[in-house]
N, CA, C and O atoms as a Tinker XYZ file with bonds, in Angstrom:
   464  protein
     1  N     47.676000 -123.498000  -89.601000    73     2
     2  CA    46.752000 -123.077000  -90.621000    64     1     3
     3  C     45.804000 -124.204000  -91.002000    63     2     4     5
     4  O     44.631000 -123.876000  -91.177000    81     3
     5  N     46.115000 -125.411000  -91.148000    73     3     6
     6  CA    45.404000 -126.442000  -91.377000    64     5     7
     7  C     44.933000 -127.136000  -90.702000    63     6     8     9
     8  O     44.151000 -127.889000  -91.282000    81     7
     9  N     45.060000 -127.364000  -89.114000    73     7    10
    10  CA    44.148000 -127.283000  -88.077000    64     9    11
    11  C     43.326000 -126.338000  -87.844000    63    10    12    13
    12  O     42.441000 -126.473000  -86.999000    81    11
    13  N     43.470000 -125.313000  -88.499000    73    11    14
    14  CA    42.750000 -124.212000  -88.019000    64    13    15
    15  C     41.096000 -124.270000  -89.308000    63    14    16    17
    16  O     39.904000 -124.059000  -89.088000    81    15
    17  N     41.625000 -124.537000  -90.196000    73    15    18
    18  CA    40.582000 -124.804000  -91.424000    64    17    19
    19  C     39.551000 -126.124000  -90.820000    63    18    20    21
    20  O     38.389000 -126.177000  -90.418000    81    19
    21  N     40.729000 -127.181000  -91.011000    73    19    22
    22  CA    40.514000 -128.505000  -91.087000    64    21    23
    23  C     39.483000 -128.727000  -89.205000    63    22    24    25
    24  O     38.524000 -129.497000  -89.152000    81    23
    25  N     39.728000 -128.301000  -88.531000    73    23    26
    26  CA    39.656000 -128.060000  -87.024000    64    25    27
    27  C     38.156000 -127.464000  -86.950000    63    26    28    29
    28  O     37.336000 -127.994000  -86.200000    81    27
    29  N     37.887000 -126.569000  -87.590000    73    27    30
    30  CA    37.040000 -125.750000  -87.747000    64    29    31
    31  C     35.333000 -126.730000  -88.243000    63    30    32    33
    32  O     34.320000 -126.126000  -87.892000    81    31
    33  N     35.140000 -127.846000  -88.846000    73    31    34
    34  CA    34.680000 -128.243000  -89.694000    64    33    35
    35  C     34.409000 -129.628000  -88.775000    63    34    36    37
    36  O     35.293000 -130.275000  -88.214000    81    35
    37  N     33.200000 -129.874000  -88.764000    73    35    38
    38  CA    32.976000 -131.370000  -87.997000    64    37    39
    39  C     33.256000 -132.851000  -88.476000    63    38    40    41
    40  O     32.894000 -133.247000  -89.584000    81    39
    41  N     33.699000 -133.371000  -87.875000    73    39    42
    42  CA    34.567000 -134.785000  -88.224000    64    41    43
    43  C     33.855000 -135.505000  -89.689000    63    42    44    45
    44  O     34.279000 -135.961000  -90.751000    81    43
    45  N     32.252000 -135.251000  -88.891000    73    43    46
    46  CA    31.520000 -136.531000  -89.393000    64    45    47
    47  C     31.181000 -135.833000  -90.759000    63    46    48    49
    48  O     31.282000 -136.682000  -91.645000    81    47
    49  N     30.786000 -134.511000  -91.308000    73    47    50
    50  CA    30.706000 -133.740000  -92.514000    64    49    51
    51  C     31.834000 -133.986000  -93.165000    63    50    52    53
    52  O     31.708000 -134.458000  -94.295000    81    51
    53  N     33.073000 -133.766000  -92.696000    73    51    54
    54  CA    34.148000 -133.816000  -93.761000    64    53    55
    55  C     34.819000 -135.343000  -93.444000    63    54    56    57
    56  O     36.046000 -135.290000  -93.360000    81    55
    57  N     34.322000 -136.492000  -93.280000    73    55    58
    58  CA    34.139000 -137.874000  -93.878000    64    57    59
    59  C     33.115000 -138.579000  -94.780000    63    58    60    61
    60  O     33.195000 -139.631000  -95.413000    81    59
    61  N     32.000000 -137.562000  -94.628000    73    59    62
    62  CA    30.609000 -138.242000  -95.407000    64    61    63
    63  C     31.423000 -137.121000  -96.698000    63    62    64    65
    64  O     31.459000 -137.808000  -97.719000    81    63
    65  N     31.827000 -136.221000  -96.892000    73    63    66
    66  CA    32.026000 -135.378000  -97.891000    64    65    67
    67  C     33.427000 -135.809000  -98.627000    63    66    68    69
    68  O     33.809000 -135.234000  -99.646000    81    67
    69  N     34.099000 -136.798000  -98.056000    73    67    70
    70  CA    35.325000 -137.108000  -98.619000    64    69    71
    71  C     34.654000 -138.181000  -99.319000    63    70    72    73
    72  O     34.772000 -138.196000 -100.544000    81    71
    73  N     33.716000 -139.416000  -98.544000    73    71    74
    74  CA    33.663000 -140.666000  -99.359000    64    73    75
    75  C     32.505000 -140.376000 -100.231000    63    74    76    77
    76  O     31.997000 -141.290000 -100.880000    81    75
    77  N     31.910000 -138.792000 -100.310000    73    75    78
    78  CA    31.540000 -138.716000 -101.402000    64    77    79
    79  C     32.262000 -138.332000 -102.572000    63    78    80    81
    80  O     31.966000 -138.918000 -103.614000    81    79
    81  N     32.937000 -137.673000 -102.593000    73    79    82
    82  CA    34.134000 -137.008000 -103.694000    64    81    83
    83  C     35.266000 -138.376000 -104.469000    63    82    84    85
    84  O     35.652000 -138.631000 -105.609000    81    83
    85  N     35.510000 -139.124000 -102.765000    73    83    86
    86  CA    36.206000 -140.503000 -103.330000    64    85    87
    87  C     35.216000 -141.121000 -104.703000    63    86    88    89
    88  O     35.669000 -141.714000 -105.682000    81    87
    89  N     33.793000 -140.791000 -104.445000    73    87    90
    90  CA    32.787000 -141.951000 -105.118000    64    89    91
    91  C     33.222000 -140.994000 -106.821000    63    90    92    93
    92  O     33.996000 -141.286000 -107.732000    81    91
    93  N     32.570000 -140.166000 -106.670000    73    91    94
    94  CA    32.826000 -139.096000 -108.053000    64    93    95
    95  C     34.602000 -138.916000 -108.405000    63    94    96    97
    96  O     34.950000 -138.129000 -109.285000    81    95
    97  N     35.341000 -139.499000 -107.842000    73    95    98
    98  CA    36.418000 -139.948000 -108.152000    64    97    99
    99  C     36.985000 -141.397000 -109.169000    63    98   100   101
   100  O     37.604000 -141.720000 -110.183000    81    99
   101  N     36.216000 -141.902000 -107.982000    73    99   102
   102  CA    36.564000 -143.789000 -108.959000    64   101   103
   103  C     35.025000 -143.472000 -109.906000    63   102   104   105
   104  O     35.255000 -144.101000 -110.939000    81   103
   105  N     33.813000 -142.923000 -110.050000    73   103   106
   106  CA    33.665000 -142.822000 -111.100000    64   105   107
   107  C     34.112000 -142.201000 -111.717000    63   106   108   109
   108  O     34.203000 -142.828000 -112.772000    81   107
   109  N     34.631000 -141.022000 -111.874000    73   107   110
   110  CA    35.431000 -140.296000 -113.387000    64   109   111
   111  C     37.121000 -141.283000 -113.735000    63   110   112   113
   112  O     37.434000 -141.366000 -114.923000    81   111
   113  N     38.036000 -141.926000 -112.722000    73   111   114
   114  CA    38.856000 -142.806000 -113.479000    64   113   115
   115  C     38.257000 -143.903000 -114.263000    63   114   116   117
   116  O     38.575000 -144.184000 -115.419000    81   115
   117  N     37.264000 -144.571000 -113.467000    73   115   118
   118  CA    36.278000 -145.798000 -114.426000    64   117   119
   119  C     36.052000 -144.933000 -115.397000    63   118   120   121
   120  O     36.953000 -145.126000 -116.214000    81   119
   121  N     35.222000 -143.918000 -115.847000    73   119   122
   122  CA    34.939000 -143.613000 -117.246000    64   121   123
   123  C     36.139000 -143.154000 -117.914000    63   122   124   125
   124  O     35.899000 -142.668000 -119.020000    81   123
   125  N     37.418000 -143.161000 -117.559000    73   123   126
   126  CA    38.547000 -142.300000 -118.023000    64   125   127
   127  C     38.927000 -144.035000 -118.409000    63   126   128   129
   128  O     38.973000 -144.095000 -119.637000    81   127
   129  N     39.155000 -145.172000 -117.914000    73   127   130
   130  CA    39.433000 -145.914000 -118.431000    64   129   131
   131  C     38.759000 -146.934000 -119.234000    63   130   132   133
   132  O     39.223000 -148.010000 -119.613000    81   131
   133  N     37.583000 -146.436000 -119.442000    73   131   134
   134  CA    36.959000 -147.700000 -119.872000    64   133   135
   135  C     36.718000 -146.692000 -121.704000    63   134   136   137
   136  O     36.138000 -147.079000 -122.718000    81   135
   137  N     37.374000 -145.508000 -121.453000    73   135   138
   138  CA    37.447000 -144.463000 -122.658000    64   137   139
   139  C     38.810000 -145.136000 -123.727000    63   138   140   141
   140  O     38.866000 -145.229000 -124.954000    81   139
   141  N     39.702000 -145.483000 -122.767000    73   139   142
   142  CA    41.308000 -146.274000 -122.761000    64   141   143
   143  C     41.927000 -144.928000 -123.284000    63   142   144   145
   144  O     41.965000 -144.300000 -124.342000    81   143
   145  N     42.379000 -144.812000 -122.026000    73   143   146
   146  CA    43.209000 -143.365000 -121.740000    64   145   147
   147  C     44.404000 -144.105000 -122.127000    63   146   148   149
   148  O     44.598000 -145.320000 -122.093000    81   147
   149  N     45.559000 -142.677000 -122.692000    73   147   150
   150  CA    47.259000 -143.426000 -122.808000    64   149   151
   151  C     47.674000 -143.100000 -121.594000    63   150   152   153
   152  O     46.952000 -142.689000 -120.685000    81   151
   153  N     49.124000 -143.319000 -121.541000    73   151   154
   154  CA    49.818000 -143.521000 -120.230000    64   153   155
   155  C     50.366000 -141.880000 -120.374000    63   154   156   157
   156  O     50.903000 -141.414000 -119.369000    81   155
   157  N     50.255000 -141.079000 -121.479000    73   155   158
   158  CA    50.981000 -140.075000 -121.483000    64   157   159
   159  C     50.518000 -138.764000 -120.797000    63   158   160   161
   160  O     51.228000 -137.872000 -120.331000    81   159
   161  N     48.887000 -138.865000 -120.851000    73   159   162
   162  CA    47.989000 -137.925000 -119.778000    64   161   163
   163  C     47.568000 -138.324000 -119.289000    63   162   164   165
   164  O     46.384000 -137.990000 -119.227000    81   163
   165  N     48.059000 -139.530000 -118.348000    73   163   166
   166  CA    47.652000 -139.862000 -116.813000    64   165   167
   167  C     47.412000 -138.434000 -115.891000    63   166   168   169
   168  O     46.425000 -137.906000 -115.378000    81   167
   169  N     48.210000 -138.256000 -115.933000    73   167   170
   170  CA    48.865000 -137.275000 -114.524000    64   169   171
   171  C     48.137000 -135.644000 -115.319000    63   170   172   173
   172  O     48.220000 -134.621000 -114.640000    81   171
   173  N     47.648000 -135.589000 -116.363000    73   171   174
   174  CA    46.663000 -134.660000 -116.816000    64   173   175
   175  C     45.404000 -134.795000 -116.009000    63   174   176   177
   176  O     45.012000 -133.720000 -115.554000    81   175
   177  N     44.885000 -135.537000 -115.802000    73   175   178
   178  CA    43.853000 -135.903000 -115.098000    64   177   179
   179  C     43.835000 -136.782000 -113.889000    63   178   180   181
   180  O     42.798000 -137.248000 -113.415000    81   179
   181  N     44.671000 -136.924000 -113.558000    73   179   182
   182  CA    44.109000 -137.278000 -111.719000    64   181   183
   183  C     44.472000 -136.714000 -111.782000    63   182   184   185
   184  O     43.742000 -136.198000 -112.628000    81   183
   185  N     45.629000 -135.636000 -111.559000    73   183   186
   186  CA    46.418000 -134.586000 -110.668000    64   185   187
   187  C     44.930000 -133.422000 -110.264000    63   186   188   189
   188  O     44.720000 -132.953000 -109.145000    81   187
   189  N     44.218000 -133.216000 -111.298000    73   187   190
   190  CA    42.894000 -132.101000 -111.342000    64   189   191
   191  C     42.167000 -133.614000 -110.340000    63   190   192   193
   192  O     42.431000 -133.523000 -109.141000    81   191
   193  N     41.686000 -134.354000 -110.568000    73   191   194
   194  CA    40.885000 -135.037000 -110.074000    64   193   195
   195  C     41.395000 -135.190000 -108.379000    63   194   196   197
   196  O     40.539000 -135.486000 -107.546000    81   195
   197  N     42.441000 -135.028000 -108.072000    73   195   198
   198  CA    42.886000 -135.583000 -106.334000    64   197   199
   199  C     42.797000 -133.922000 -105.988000    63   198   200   201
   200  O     42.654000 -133.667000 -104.792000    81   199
   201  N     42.854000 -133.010000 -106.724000    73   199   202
   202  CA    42.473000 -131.733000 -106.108000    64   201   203
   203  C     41.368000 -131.354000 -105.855000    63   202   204   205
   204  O     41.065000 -130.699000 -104.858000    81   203
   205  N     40.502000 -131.778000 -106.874000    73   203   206
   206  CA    39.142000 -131.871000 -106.560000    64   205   207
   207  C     38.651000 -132.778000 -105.332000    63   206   208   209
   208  O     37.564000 -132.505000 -104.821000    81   207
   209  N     39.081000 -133.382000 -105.054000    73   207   210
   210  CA    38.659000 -134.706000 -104.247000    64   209   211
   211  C     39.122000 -133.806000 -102.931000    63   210   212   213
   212  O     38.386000 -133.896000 -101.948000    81   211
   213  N     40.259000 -132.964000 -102.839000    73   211   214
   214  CA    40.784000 -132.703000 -101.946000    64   213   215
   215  C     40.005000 -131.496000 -101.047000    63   214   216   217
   216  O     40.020000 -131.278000  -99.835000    81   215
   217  N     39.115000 -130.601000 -102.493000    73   215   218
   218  CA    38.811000 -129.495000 -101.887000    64   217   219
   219  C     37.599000 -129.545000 -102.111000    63   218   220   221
   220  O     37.094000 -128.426000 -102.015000    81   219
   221  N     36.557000 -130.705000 -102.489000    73   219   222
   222  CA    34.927000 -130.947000 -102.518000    64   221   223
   223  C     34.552000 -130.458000 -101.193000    63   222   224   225
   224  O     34.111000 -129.309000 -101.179000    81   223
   225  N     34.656000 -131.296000  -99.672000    73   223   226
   226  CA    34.265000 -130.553000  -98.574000    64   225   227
   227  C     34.324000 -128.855000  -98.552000    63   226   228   229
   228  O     33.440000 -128.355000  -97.857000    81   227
   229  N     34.947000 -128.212000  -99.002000    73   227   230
   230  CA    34.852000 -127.039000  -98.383000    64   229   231
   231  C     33.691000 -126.293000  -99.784000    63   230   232   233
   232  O     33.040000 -125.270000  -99.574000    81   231
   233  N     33.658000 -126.869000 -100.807000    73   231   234
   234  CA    33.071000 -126.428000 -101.922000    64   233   235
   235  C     31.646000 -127.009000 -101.552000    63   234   236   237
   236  O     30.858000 -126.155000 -101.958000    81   235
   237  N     30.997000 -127.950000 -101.033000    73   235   238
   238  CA    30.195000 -128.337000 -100.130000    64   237   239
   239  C     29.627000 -127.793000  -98.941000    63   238   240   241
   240  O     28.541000 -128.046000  -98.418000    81   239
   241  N     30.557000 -126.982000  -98.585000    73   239   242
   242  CA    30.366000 -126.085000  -97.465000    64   241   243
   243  C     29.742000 -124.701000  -98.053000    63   242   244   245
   244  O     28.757000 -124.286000  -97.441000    81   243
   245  N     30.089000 -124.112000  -98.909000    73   243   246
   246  CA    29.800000 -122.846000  -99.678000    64   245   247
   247  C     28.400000 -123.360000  -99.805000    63   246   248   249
   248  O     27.545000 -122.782000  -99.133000    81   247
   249  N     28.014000 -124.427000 -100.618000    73   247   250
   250  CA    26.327000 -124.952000 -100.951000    64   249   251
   251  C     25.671000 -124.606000  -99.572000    63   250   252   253
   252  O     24.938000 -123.637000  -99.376000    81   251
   253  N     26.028000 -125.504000  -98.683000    73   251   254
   254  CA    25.387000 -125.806000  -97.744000    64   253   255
   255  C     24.999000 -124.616000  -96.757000    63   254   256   257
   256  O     24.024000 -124.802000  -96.028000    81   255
   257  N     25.741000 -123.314000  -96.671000    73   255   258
   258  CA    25.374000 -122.293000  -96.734000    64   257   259
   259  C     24.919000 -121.066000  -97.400000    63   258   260   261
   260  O     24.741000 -119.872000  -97.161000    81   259
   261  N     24.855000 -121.605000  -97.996000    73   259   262
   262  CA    24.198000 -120.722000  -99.026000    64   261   263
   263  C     22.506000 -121.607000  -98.748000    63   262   264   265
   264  O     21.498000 -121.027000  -98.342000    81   263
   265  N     22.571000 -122.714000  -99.005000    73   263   266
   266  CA    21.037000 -123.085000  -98.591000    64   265   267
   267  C     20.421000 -122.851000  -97.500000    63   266   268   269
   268  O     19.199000 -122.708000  -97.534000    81   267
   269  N     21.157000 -122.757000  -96.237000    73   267   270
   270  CA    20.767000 -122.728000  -95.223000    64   269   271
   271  C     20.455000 -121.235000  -95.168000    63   270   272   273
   272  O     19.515000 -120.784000  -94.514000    81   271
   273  N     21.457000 -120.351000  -96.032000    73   271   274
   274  CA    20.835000 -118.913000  -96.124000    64   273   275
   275  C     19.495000 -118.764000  -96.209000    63   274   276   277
   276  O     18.566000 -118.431000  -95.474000    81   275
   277  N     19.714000 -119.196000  -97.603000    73   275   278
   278  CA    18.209000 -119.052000  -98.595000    64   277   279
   279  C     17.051000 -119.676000  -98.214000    63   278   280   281
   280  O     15.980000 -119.138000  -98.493000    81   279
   281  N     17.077000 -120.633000  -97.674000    73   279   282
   282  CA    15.868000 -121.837000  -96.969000    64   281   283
   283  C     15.829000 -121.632000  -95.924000    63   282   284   285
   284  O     14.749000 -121.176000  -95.548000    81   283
   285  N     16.762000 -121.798000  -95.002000    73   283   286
   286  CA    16.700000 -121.275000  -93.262000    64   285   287
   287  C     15.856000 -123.005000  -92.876000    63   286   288   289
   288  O     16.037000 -124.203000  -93.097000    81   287
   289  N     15.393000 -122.563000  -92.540000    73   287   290
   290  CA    14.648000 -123.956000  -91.516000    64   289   291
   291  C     13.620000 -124.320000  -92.083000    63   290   292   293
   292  O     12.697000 -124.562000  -91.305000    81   291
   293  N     13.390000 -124.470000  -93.239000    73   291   294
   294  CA    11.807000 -124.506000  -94.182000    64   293   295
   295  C     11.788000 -125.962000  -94.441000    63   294   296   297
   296  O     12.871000 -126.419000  -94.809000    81   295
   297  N     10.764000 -126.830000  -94.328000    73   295   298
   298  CA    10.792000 -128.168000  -94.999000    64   297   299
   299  C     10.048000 -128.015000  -96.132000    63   298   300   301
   300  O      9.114000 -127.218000  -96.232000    81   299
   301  N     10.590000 -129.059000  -97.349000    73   299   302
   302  CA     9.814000 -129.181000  -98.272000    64   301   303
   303  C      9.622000 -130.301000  -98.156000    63   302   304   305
   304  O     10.470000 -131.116000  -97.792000    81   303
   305  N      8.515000 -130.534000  -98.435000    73   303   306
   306  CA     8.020000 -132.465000  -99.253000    64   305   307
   307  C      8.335000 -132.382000 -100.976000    63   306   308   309
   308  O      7.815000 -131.617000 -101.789000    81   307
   309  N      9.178000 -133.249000 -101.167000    73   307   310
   310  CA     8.944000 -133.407000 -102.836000    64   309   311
   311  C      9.157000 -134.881000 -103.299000    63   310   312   313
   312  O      9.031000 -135.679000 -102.370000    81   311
   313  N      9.470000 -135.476000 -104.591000    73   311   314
   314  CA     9.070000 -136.615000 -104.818000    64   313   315
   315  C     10.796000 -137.079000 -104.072000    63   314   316   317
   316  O     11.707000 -136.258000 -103.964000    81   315
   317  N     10.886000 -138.387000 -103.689000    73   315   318
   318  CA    12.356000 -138.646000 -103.487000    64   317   319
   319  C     13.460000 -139.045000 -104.347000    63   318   320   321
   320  O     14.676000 -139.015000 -104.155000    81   319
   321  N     12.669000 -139.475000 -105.470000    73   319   322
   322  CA    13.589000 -140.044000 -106.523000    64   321   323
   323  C     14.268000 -138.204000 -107.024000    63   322   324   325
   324  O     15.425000 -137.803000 -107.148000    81   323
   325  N     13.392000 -137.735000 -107.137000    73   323   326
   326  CA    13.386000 -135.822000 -107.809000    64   325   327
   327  C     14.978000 -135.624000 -106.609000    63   326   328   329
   328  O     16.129000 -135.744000 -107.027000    81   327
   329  N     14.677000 -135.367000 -105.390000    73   327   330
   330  CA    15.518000 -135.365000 -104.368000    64   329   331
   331  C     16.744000 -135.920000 -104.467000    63   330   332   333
   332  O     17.659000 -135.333000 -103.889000    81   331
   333  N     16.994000 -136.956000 -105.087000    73   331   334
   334  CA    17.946000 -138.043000 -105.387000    64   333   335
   335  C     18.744000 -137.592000 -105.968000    63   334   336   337
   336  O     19.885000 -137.307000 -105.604000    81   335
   337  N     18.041000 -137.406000 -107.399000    73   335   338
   338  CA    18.828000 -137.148000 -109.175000    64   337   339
   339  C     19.336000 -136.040000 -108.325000    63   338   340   341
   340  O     20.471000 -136.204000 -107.878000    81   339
   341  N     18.570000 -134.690000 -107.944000    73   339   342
   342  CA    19.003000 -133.446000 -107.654000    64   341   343
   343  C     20.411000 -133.216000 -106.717000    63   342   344   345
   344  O     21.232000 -132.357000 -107.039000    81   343
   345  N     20.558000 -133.917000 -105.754000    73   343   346
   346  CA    21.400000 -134.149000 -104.595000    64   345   347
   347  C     22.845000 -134.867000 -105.740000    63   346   348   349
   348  O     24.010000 -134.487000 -105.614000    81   347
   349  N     22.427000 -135.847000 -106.710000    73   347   350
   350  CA    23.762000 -136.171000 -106.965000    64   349   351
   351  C     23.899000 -135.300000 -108.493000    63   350   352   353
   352  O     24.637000 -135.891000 -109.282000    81   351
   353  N     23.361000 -134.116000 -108.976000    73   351   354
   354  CA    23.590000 -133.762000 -109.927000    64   353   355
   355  C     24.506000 -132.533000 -109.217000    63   354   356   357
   356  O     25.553000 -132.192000 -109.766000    81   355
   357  N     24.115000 -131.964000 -108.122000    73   355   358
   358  CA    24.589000 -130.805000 -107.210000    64   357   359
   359  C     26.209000 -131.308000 -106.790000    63   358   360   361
   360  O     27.236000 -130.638000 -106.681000    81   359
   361  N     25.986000 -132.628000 -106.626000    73   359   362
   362  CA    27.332000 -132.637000 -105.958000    64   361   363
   363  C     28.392000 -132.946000 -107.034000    63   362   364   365
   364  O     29.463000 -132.339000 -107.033000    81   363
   365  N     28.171000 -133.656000 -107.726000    73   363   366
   366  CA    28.566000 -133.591000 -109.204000    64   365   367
   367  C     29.650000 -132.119000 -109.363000    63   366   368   369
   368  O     30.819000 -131.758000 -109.230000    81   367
   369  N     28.058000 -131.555000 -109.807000    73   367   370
   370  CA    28.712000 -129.361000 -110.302000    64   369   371
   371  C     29.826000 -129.136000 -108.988000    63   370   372   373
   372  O     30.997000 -128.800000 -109.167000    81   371
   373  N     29.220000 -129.390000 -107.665000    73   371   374
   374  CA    30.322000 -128.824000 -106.637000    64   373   375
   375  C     31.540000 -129.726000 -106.677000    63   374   376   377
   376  O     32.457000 -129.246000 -106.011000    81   375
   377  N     31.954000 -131.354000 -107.484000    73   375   378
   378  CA    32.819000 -131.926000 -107.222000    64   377   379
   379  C     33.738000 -131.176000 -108.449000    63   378   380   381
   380  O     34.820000 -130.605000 -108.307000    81   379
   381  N     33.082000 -131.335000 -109.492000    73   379   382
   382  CA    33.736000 -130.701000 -110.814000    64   381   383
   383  C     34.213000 -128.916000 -110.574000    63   382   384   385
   384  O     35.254000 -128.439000 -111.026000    81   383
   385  N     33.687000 -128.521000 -110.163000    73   383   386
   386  CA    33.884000 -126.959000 -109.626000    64   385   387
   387  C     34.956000 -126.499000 -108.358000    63   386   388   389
   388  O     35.211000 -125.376000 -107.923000    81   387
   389  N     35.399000 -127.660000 -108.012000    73   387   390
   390  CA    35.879000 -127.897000 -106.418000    64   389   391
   391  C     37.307000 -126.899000 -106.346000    63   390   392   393
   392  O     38.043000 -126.761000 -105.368000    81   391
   393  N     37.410000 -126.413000 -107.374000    73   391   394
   394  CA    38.699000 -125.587000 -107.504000    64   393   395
   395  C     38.518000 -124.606000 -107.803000    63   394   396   397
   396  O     39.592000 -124.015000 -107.911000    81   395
   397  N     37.465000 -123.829000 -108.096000    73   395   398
   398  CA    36.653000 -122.597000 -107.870000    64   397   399
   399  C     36.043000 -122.210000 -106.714000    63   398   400   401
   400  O     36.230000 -121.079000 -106.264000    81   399
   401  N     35.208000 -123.151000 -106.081000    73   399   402
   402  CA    34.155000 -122.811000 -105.937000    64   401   403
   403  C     34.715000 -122.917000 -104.020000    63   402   404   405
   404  O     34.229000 -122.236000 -103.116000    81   403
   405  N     35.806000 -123.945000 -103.874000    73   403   406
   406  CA    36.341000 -123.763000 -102.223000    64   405   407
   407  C     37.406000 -123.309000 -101.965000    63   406   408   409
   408  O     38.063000 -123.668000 -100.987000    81   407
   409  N     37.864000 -122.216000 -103.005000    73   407   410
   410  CA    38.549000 -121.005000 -102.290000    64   409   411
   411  C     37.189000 -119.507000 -101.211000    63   410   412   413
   412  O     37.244000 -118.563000 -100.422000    81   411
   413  N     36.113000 -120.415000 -102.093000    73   411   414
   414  CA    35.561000 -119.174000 -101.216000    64   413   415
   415  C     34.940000 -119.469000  -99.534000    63   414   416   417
   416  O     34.697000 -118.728000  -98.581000    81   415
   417  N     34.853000 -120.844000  -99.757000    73   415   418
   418  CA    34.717000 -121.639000  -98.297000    64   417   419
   419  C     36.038000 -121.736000  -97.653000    63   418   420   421
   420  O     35.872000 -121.407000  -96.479000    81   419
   421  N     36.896000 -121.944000  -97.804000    73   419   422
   422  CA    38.140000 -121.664000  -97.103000    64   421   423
   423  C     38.432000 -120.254000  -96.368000    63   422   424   425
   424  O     38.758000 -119.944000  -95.222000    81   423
   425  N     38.135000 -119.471000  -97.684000    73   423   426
   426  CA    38.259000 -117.826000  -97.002000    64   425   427
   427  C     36.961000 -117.654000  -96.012000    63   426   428   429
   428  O     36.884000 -116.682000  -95.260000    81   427
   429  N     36.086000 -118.529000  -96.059000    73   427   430
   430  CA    34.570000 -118.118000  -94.963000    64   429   431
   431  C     34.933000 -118.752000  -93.970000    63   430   432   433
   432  O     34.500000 -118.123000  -93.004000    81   431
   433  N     35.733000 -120.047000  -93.466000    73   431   434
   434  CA    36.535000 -120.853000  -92.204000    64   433   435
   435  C     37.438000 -119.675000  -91.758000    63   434   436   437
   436  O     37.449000 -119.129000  -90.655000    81   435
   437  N     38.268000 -119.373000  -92.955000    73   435   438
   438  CA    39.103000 -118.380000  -92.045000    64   437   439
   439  C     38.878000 -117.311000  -91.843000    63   438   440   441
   440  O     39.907000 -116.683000  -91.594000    81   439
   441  N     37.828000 -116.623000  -91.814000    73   439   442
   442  CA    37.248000 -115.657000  -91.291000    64   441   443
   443  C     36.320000 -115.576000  -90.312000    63   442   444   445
   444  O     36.109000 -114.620000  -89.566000    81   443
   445  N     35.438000 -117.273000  -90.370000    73   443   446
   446  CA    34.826000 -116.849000  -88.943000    64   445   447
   447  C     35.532000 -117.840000  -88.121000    63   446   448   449
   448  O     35.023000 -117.865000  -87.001000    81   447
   449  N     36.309000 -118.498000  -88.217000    73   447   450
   450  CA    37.419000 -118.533000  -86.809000    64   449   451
   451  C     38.972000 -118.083000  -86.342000    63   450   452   453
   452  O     39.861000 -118.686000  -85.741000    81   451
   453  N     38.847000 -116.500000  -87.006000    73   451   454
   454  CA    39.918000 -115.759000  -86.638000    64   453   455
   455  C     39.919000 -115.334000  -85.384000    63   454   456   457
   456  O     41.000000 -114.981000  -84.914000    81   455
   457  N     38.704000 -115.271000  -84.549000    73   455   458
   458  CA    38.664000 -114.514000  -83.112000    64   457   459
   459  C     39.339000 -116.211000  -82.242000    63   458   460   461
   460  O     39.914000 -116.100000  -81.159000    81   459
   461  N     39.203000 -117.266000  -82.724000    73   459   462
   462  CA    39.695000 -118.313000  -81.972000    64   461   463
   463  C     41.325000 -118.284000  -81.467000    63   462   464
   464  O     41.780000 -119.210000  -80.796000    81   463
């Protein structure tokens, strides 16, 4: 089952998509500690945070088709800094959402490589 997901999905996407999630990771513990979290809801928050981290690629995947729906092959020119903010505000919503939002990319892997 998890070769079959994990298998499905190209090396180099779901490494650029992990050490992005890692990044939105050690930033939300840095702001969790520099808040001075107790020792008593540690495990309140990473436990949500390493799930998120775990299931950003496939919640990444849902975006990324869905754009490719909606846009198809279209280039835009826009400013790059605009491009920037936008790209890390998106991944942000999809890192924070990552437990919603990649059950539905999981169910779209395992559906289009059931004939495999």
């Amino acid at each position: 089952m998890f070769s079959r997901i994990f298998g499905s999905l190209d090396r180099t996407y779901l490494i650029r998509a992990y050490c992005v999630g890692a990044l939105y990771f050690a930033l939300f513990l840095f702001m969790e500690n520099n808040i001075g979290w107790s020792t008593n809801g540690l495990w309140n928050r990473i436990i949500p945070g390493v799930v998120c981290l775990i299931l950003f690629p496939f919640s990444k995947l849902v975006y990324d088709e869905l754009k490719r729906f909606v846009f198809g092959d279209n280039v835009f020119y826009i400013n790059t800094w605009v491009m920037l903010v936008g790209k890390i505000i998106i991944n942000l919503v999809l890192f924070v959402m990552a437990w919603i939002i990649a059950p539905v990319g999981i169910a779209y892997i395992w559906f289009k490589t059931r004939g495999r």
